[in-house]
Structure formats: C-alpha cells, structure tokens
N, C-alpha and C positions, 0 to 999 in steps of 0.2 A: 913361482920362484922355487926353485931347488934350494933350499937351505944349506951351508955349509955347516958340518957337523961340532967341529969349535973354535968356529970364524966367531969370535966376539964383535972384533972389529967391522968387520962386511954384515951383521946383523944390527949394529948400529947406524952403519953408511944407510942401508934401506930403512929404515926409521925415520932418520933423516929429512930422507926424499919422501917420506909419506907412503911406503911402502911398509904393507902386511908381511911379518913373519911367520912363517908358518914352519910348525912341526908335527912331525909326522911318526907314527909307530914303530918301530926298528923291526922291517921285515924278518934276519935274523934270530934275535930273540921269538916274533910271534913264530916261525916257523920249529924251533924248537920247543915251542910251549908244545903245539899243537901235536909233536912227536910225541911227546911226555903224556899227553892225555890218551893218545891211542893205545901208546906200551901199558898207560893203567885201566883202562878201558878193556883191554886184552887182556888182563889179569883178573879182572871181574868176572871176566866171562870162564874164563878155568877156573875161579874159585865157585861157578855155577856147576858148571859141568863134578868139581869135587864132589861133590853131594853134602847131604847135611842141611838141613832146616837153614840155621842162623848162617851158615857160611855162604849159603844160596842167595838169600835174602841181602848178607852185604855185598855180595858181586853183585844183583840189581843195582841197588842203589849206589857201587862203584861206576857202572857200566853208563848207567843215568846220568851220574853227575862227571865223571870224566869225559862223554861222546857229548855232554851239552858247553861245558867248556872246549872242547876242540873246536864245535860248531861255531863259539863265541869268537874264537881265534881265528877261527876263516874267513868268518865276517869284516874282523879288521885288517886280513892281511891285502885284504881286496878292495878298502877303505880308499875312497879318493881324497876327501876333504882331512882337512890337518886335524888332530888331537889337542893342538895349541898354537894360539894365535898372538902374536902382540903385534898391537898398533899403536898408533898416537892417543886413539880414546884409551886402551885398557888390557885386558888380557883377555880372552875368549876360549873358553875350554870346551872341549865336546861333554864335557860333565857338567858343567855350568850349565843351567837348564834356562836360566832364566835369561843368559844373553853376556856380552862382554862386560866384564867387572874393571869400572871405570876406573882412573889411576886415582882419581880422585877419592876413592870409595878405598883405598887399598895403605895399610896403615903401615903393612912390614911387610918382608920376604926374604925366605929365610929357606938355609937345609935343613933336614932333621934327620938322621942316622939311627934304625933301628937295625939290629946285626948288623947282614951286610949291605943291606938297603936301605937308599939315600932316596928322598922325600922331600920333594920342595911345596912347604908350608907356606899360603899365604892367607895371610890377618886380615881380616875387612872390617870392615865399622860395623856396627850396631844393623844400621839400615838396609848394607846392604847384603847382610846374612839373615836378614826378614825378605830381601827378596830374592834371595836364592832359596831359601827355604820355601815362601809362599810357592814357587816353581817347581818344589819338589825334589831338590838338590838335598844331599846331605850335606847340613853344616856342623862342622865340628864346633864344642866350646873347652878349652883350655883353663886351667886353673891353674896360674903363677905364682911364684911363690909368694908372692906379698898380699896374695890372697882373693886378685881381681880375675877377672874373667877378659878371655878374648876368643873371639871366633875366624874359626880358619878354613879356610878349600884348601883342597891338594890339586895340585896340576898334576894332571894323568903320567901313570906310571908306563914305563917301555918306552920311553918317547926315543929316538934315535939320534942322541946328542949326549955331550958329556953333562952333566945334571951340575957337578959343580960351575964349570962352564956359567951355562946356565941361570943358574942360580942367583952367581956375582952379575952378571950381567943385569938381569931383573933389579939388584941393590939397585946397582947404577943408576937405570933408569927411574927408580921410584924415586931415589933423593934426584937426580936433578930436575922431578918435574913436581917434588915436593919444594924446593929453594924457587919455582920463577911464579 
C-alpha cells in the first residue's frame, strides 16, 4: 500500500478493512541528510590536508563520523520495508526490537516539540517497556510533574508524512480502541 501523505481519512478506511499502514522514510529529507554528511565529510578531509596535530585528528574523526552517517542514510534511502506500521494489533516500529506494541500495552500518544522538531511520544505500560527493553530497544522513562514515572518509545523520525497528521490520528485510534 502507498500510503497518502495526510490522508487521515484513507488511513483509517484501511484499518478498517484490516489493512496495514505503513510508513515509510521521506526519500527527500534522507537524500538531503546524505548531501550534508558528504559536504562535512569533505571538510574533514581539508581540515586533514590543513595540517596540524589536533586539526588532523578532528577531520578523521569528522571524516569517520560523517561518511558512516551517509552510509546510514543510504541504507535507508534503499529500505523496502516501512519505518512504521499500524494495524488492528498495534504499532510496529523498525526500532522496536521486540515486535509490534499492542494497543493494548499503549497508555497515551502524544507530540512533543523540541526547537523545531516535532516527536511523536508514545507511553506504554510498565510490561511492555521490560519487553522492549529485554529486546534491546531504548526505553525512555519520564518524570511528571506530580512526580510519577512513565515510559516512552519514539516513533522513528523522517518518516514521510505530516507528524501532526499523525499524531492525532494515532489519539484517535488509541481512544476508540481504549472505549470498546
């Protein structure tokens, strides 16, 4: 399925019918990451060529670390399977290690805005951030202001869709399938 980009509506029709959502990377954005790491990649390499001990030493380690994040980016620009998945069971991340995080396991979902990127949080229970964690996922834990704890996944960033979109949509579906 081609997913429409902020078809709310056409991503709940397939729901629906028992059809997987899938989203996928936004090829522009990765093909622009991947320019970005070559132009600093490129600059490691002149600040090699500059001479000088320590100025050397950082263009390696520019050179290293921006040609292994291009590498990262190529990887996914060439990615078949989705980044993020919802179904009738849950939501399925390629970060999620341990498999789709049932609706039932999923407490809240939610944006979160740091500068100028927007971050879709979501809350799971106790149990099942012991098994994303037992799986080797990183689980975030949150401390609110009343002083309790909650633990969260982030659905993969870059994904090729409006995030607010998104976001509300995910609400949507968590309350109506927290009310049946």
């Amino acid at each position: 399925m081609n997913t429409p980009k902020n078809d709310v509506d056409a991503w709940a029709e397939a729901l629906r019918h028992g059809w997987t959502v899938p989203f996928r990377f936004s090829r522009g954005k990765t093909v622009l990451f991947i320019f970005l790491f070559v132009v600093f990649a490129l600059i490691g390499l002149l600040m090699i060529a500059a001479g000088g001990i320590l100025t050397a030493l950082v263009g390696v380690l520019a050179v290293l670390l921006f040609l292994g994040g291009a590498i990262a980016m190529v990887r996914r620009l060439f990615r078949r399977t989705a980044a993020l998945e919802i179904s009738t069971e849950g939501i399925a991340m390629s970060t999620a290690k341990a498999g789709t995080v049932p609706w039932t396991e999923i407490i809240d979902v939610h944006a979160v805005k740091q500068n100028s990127n927007v971050f879709i949080e979501i809350v799971v229970s106790e149990q099942e951030a012991e098994r994303q964690a037992a799986a080797g996922h990183t689980v975030a834990e949150q401390e609110l202001e009343d002083g309790t704890r909650q633990h969260v996944l982030w659905a993969p960033n870059g994904l090729a869709v409006s995030k607010p979109a998104l976001c509300s949509w995910l609400e949507q579906e968590l309350t109506a399938r927290s009310t049946v």
